[in-house]
N, C-alpha and C positions, 0 to 999 in steps of 0.2 A: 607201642606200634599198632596193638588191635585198636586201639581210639580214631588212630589217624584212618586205619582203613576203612573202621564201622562209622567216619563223619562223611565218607561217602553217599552212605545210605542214608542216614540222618537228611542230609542234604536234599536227594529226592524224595524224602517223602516229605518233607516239610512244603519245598517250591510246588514240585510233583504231582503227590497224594492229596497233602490239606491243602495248599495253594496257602499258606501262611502270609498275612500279612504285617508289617509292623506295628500297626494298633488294634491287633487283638490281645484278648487273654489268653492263656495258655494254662492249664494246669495239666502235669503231669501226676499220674498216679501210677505208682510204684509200690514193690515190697522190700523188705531186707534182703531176699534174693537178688532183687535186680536192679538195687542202687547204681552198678557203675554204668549198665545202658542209658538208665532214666539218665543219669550226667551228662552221658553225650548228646544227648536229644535235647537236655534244658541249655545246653554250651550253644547249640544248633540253633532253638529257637532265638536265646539271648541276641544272636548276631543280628538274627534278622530285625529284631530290635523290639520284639514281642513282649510284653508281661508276663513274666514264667513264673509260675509255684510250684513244685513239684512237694507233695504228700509222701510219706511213707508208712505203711501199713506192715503188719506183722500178715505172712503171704495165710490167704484165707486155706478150708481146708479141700475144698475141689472147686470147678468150674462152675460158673451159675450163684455162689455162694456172695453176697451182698457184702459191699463196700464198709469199713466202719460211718458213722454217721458224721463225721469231719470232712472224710472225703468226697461223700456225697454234697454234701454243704459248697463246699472248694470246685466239685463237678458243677454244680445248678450255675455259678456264676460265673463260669468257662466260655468262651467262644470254638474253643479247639480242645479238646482235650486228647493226650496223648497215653496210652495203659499200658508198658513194661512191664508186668505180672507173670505171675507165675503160671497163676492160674485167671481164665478169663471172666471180664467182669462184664461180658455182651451182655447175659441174660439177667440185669439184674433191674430191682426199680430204680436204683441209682442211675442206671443210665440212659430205662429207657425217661427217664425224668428231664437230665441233661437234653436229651435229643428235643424230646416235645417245646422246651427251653431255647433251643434253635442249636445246640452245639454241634460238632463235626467230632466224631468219634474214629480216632484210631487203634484197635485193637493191636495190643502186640504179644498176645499172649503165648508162655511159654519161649519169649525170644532167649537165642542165647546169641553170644560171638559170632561160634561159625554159620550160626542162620540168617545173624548179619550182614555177612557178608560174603556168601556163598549160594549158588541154588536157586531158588526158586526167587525171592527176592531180588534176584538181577534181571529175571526176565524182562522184555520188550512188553511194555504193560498197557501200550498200544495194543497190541496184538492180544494180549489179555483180554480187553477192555470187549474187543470185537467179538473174540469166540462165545465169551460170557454171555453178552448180551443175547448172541444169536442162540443160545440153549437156552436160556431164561425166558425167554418168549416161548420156544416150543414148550418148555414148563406152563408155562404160564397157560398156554393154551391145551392142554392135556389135562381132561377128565379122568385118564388111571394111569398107573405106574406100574408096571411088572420086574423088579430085578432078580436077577438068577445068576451064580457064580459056578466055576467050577468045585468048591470046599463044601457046595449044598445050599445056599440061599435059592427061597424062591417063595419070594413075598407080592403081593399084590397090595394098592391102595387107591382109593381115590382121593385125588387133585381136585376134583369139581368146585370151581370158583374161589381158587389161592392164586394168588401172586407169588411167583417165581422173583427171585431179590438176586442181580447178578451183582456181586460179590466182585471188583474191578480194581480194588484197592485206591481209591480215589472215593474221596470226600469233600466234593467241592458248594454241596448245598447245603443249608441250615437241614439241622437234622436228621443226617443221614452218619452212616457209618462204614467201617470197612475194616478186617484185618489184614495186617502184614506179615507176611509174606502175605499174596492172595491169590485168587482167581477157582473160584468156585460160582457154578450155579445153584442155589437153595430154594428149596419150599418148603411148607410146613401140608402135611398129609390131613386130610381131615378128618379131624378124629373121630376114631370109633371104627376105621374102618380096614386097617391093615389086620391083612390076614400073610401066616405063612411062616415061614422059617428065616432068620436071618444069621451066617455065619460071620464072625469076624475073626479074618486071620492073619493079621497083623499088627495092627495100632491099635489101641484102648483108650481112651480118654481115662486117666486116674491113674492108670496102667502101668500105659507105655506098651514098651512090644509082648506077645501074649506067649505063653509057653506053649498052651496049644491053641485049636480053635476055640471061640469062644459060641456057643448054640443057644441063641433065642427064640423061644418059641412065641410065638405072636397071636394073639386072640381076639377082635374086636379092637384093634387100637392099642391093647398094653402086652406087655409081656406078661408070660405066665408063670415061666422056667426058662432056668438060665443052668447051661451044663458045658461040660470039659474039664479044664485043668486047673491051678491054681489060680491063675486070674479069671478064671470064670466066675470060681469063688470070691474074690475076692471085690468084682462086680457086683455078683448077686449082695454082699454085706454092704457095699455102698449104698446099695437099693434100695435096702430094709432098712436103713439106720437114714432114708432121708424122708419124704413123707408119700402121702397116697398116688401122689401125681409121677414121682418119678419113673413109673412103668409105662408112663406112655412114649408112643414114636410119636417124635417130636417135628424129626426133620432128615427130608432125602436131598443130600446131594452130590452133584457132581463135581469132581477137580477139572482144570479150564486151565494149569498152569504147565507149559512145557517143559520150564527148568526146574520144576521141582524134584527133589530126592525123594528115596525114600531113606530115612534116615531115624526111624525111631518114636519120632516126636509125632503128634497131630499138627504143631503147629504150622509144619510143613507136610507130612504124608499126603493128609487131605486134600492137596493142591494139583498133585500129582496127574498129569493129564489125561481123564476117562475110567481115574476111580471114583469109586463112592465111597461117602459118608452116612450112615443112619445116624441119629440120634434118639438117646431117652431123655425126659425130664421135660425141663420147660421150654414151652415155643408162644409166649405173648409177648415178647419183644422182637418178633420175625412174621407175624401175621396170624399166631392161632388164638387158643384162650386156656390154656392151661398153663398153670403157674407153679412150678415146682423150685424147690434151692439147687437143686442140679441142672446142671445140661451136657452131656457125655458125647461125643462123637464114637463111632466106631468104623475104622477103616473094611471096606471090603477089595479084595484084588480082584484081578480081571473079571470082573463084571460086564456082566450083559443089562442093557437098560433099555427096556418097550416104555416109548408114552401113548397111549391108544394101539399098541401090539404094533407100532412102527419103530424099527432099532435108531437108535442115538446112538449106541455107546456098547462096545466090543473091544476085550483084550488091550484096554489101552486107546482106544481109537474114539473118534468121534465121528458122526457122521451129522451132518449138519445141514446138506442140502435140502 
């Protein structure tokens, strides 16, 4: 019965998202985790009358972690590629390879059932589409970034001459990409230059939800120390055991999605409309130049977000004018 309901989604994001047509390629890339999605989406594609491969991979061991080299192979000569993973394969050279190759990238990482077909992925992605874009511009044009929460964040960075990537869950150009569920605005901070504290007290990328907060201390662009409770620890050993680049902030952004939950996961948290996202690790496949094997989100709650000391974003709220 979940098939019949999660070919709903399948459906729009194919027509919808990628604008699939019948004489493309398609390859799907998959894990052993998430074989019976990838099916619905290869069933999805097959109708429309597309060349599907779907890959299956042993699921990597966090986010940012590179494709086996079969997949990658399978990805370069894709028109569409679609990613049911566990874990996401955005920041990898595999894809930003595919992309520079012309392919349209859908991320679906972290999907499960009910995020198939619940939440944030039902939204009006029209209306996504609009808010996104109208924050990604004020990114885009914003030399600093001040976020402050109520749990104790209160980091500063400069934006000075990045592109803000609105995030609209629509992939209709060679080269572009998007995840599902979506609706996020992003930048990549530029490095060297975030100072301050950053709390995360909820969602973890590697994680999942945190036992306590988790405290980043921020110094020129990397982390210094990382403190709290057991997932704080067990952050901090992610960090160490990946390479020199993983302490850097990678990436601020905002959620743009109104039906999103919060439900645990990143792959929907961060969508959530007028939170934020920090990340560590790698940001050269989003506009910066550090290249790490990780890339971790961290959710923040009711955040406050200055771009040039003018409010965007309160308690949930946007302001957009």
């Amino acid at each position: 019965m979940k098939n019949i309901e999660m070919m709903k989604t399948v459906k729009m994001a194919l027509e919808t998202c990628v604008n699939l047509q019948p004489w493309e390629k398609v390859c799907i890339v998959t894990d052993t985790n998430k074989v019976g999605i990838a099916e619905v989406f290869a069933a999805g594609a097959h109708a429309i009358g597309a060349e599907t491969v779907m890959v299956i991979m042993t699921p990597r061991e966090t986010h940012g972690n590179e494709p086996p080299e079969v997949a990658a192979a399978a990805m370069l000569a894709a028109d569409v590629i679609l990613a049911p993973t566990t874990f996401a394969i955005t920041h990898t050279e595999a894809t930003k390879a595919a992309m520079k190759n012309g392919a349209r990238v859908l991320i679906l990482r972290g999907i499960t059932e009910d995020i198939m077909i619940h939440g944030a992925i039902t939204a009006d992605y029209a209306q996504v589409k609009k808010i996104t874009e109208i924050l990604a511009q004020k990114m885009s044009d914003a030399s600093t970034a001040r976020v402050t929460s109520p749990s104790g964040t209160d980091i500063t960075m400069s934006l000075a001459g990045r592109q803000a990537l609105a995030l609209t869950g629509t992939v209709h150009q060679p080269g572009t990409f998007a995840p599902l569920p979506d609706g996020e605005a992003a930048i990549v901070p530029l490095e060297g230059t975030a100072n301050g504290i950053i709390v995360i007290d909820h969602t973890m990328d590697g994680i999942g939800l945190v036992d306590k907060p988790i405290t980043l201390e921020v110094r020129e662009g990397k982390v210094v120390d990382i403190h709290g409770g057991t997932a704080a620890d067990k952050l901090k050993s992610i960090i160490q055991n990946a390479d020199e680049n993983a302490t850097n902030i990678a990436e601020l952004a905002i959620g743009t999605n109104p039906k999103a939950r919060l439900v645990g996961s990143m792959t929907e948290d961060k969508k959530m409309l007028g939170s934020v996202h920090i990340a560590v690790g790698d940001n050269h496949v989003i506009g910066g130049h550090t290249k790490s094997k990780i890339h971790l989100d961290g959710l923040l709650l009711r955040p406050t977000v200055f771009l040039d000391d003018k409010k965007v974003a309160e308690n949930s709220n946007l302001y957009l004018d």
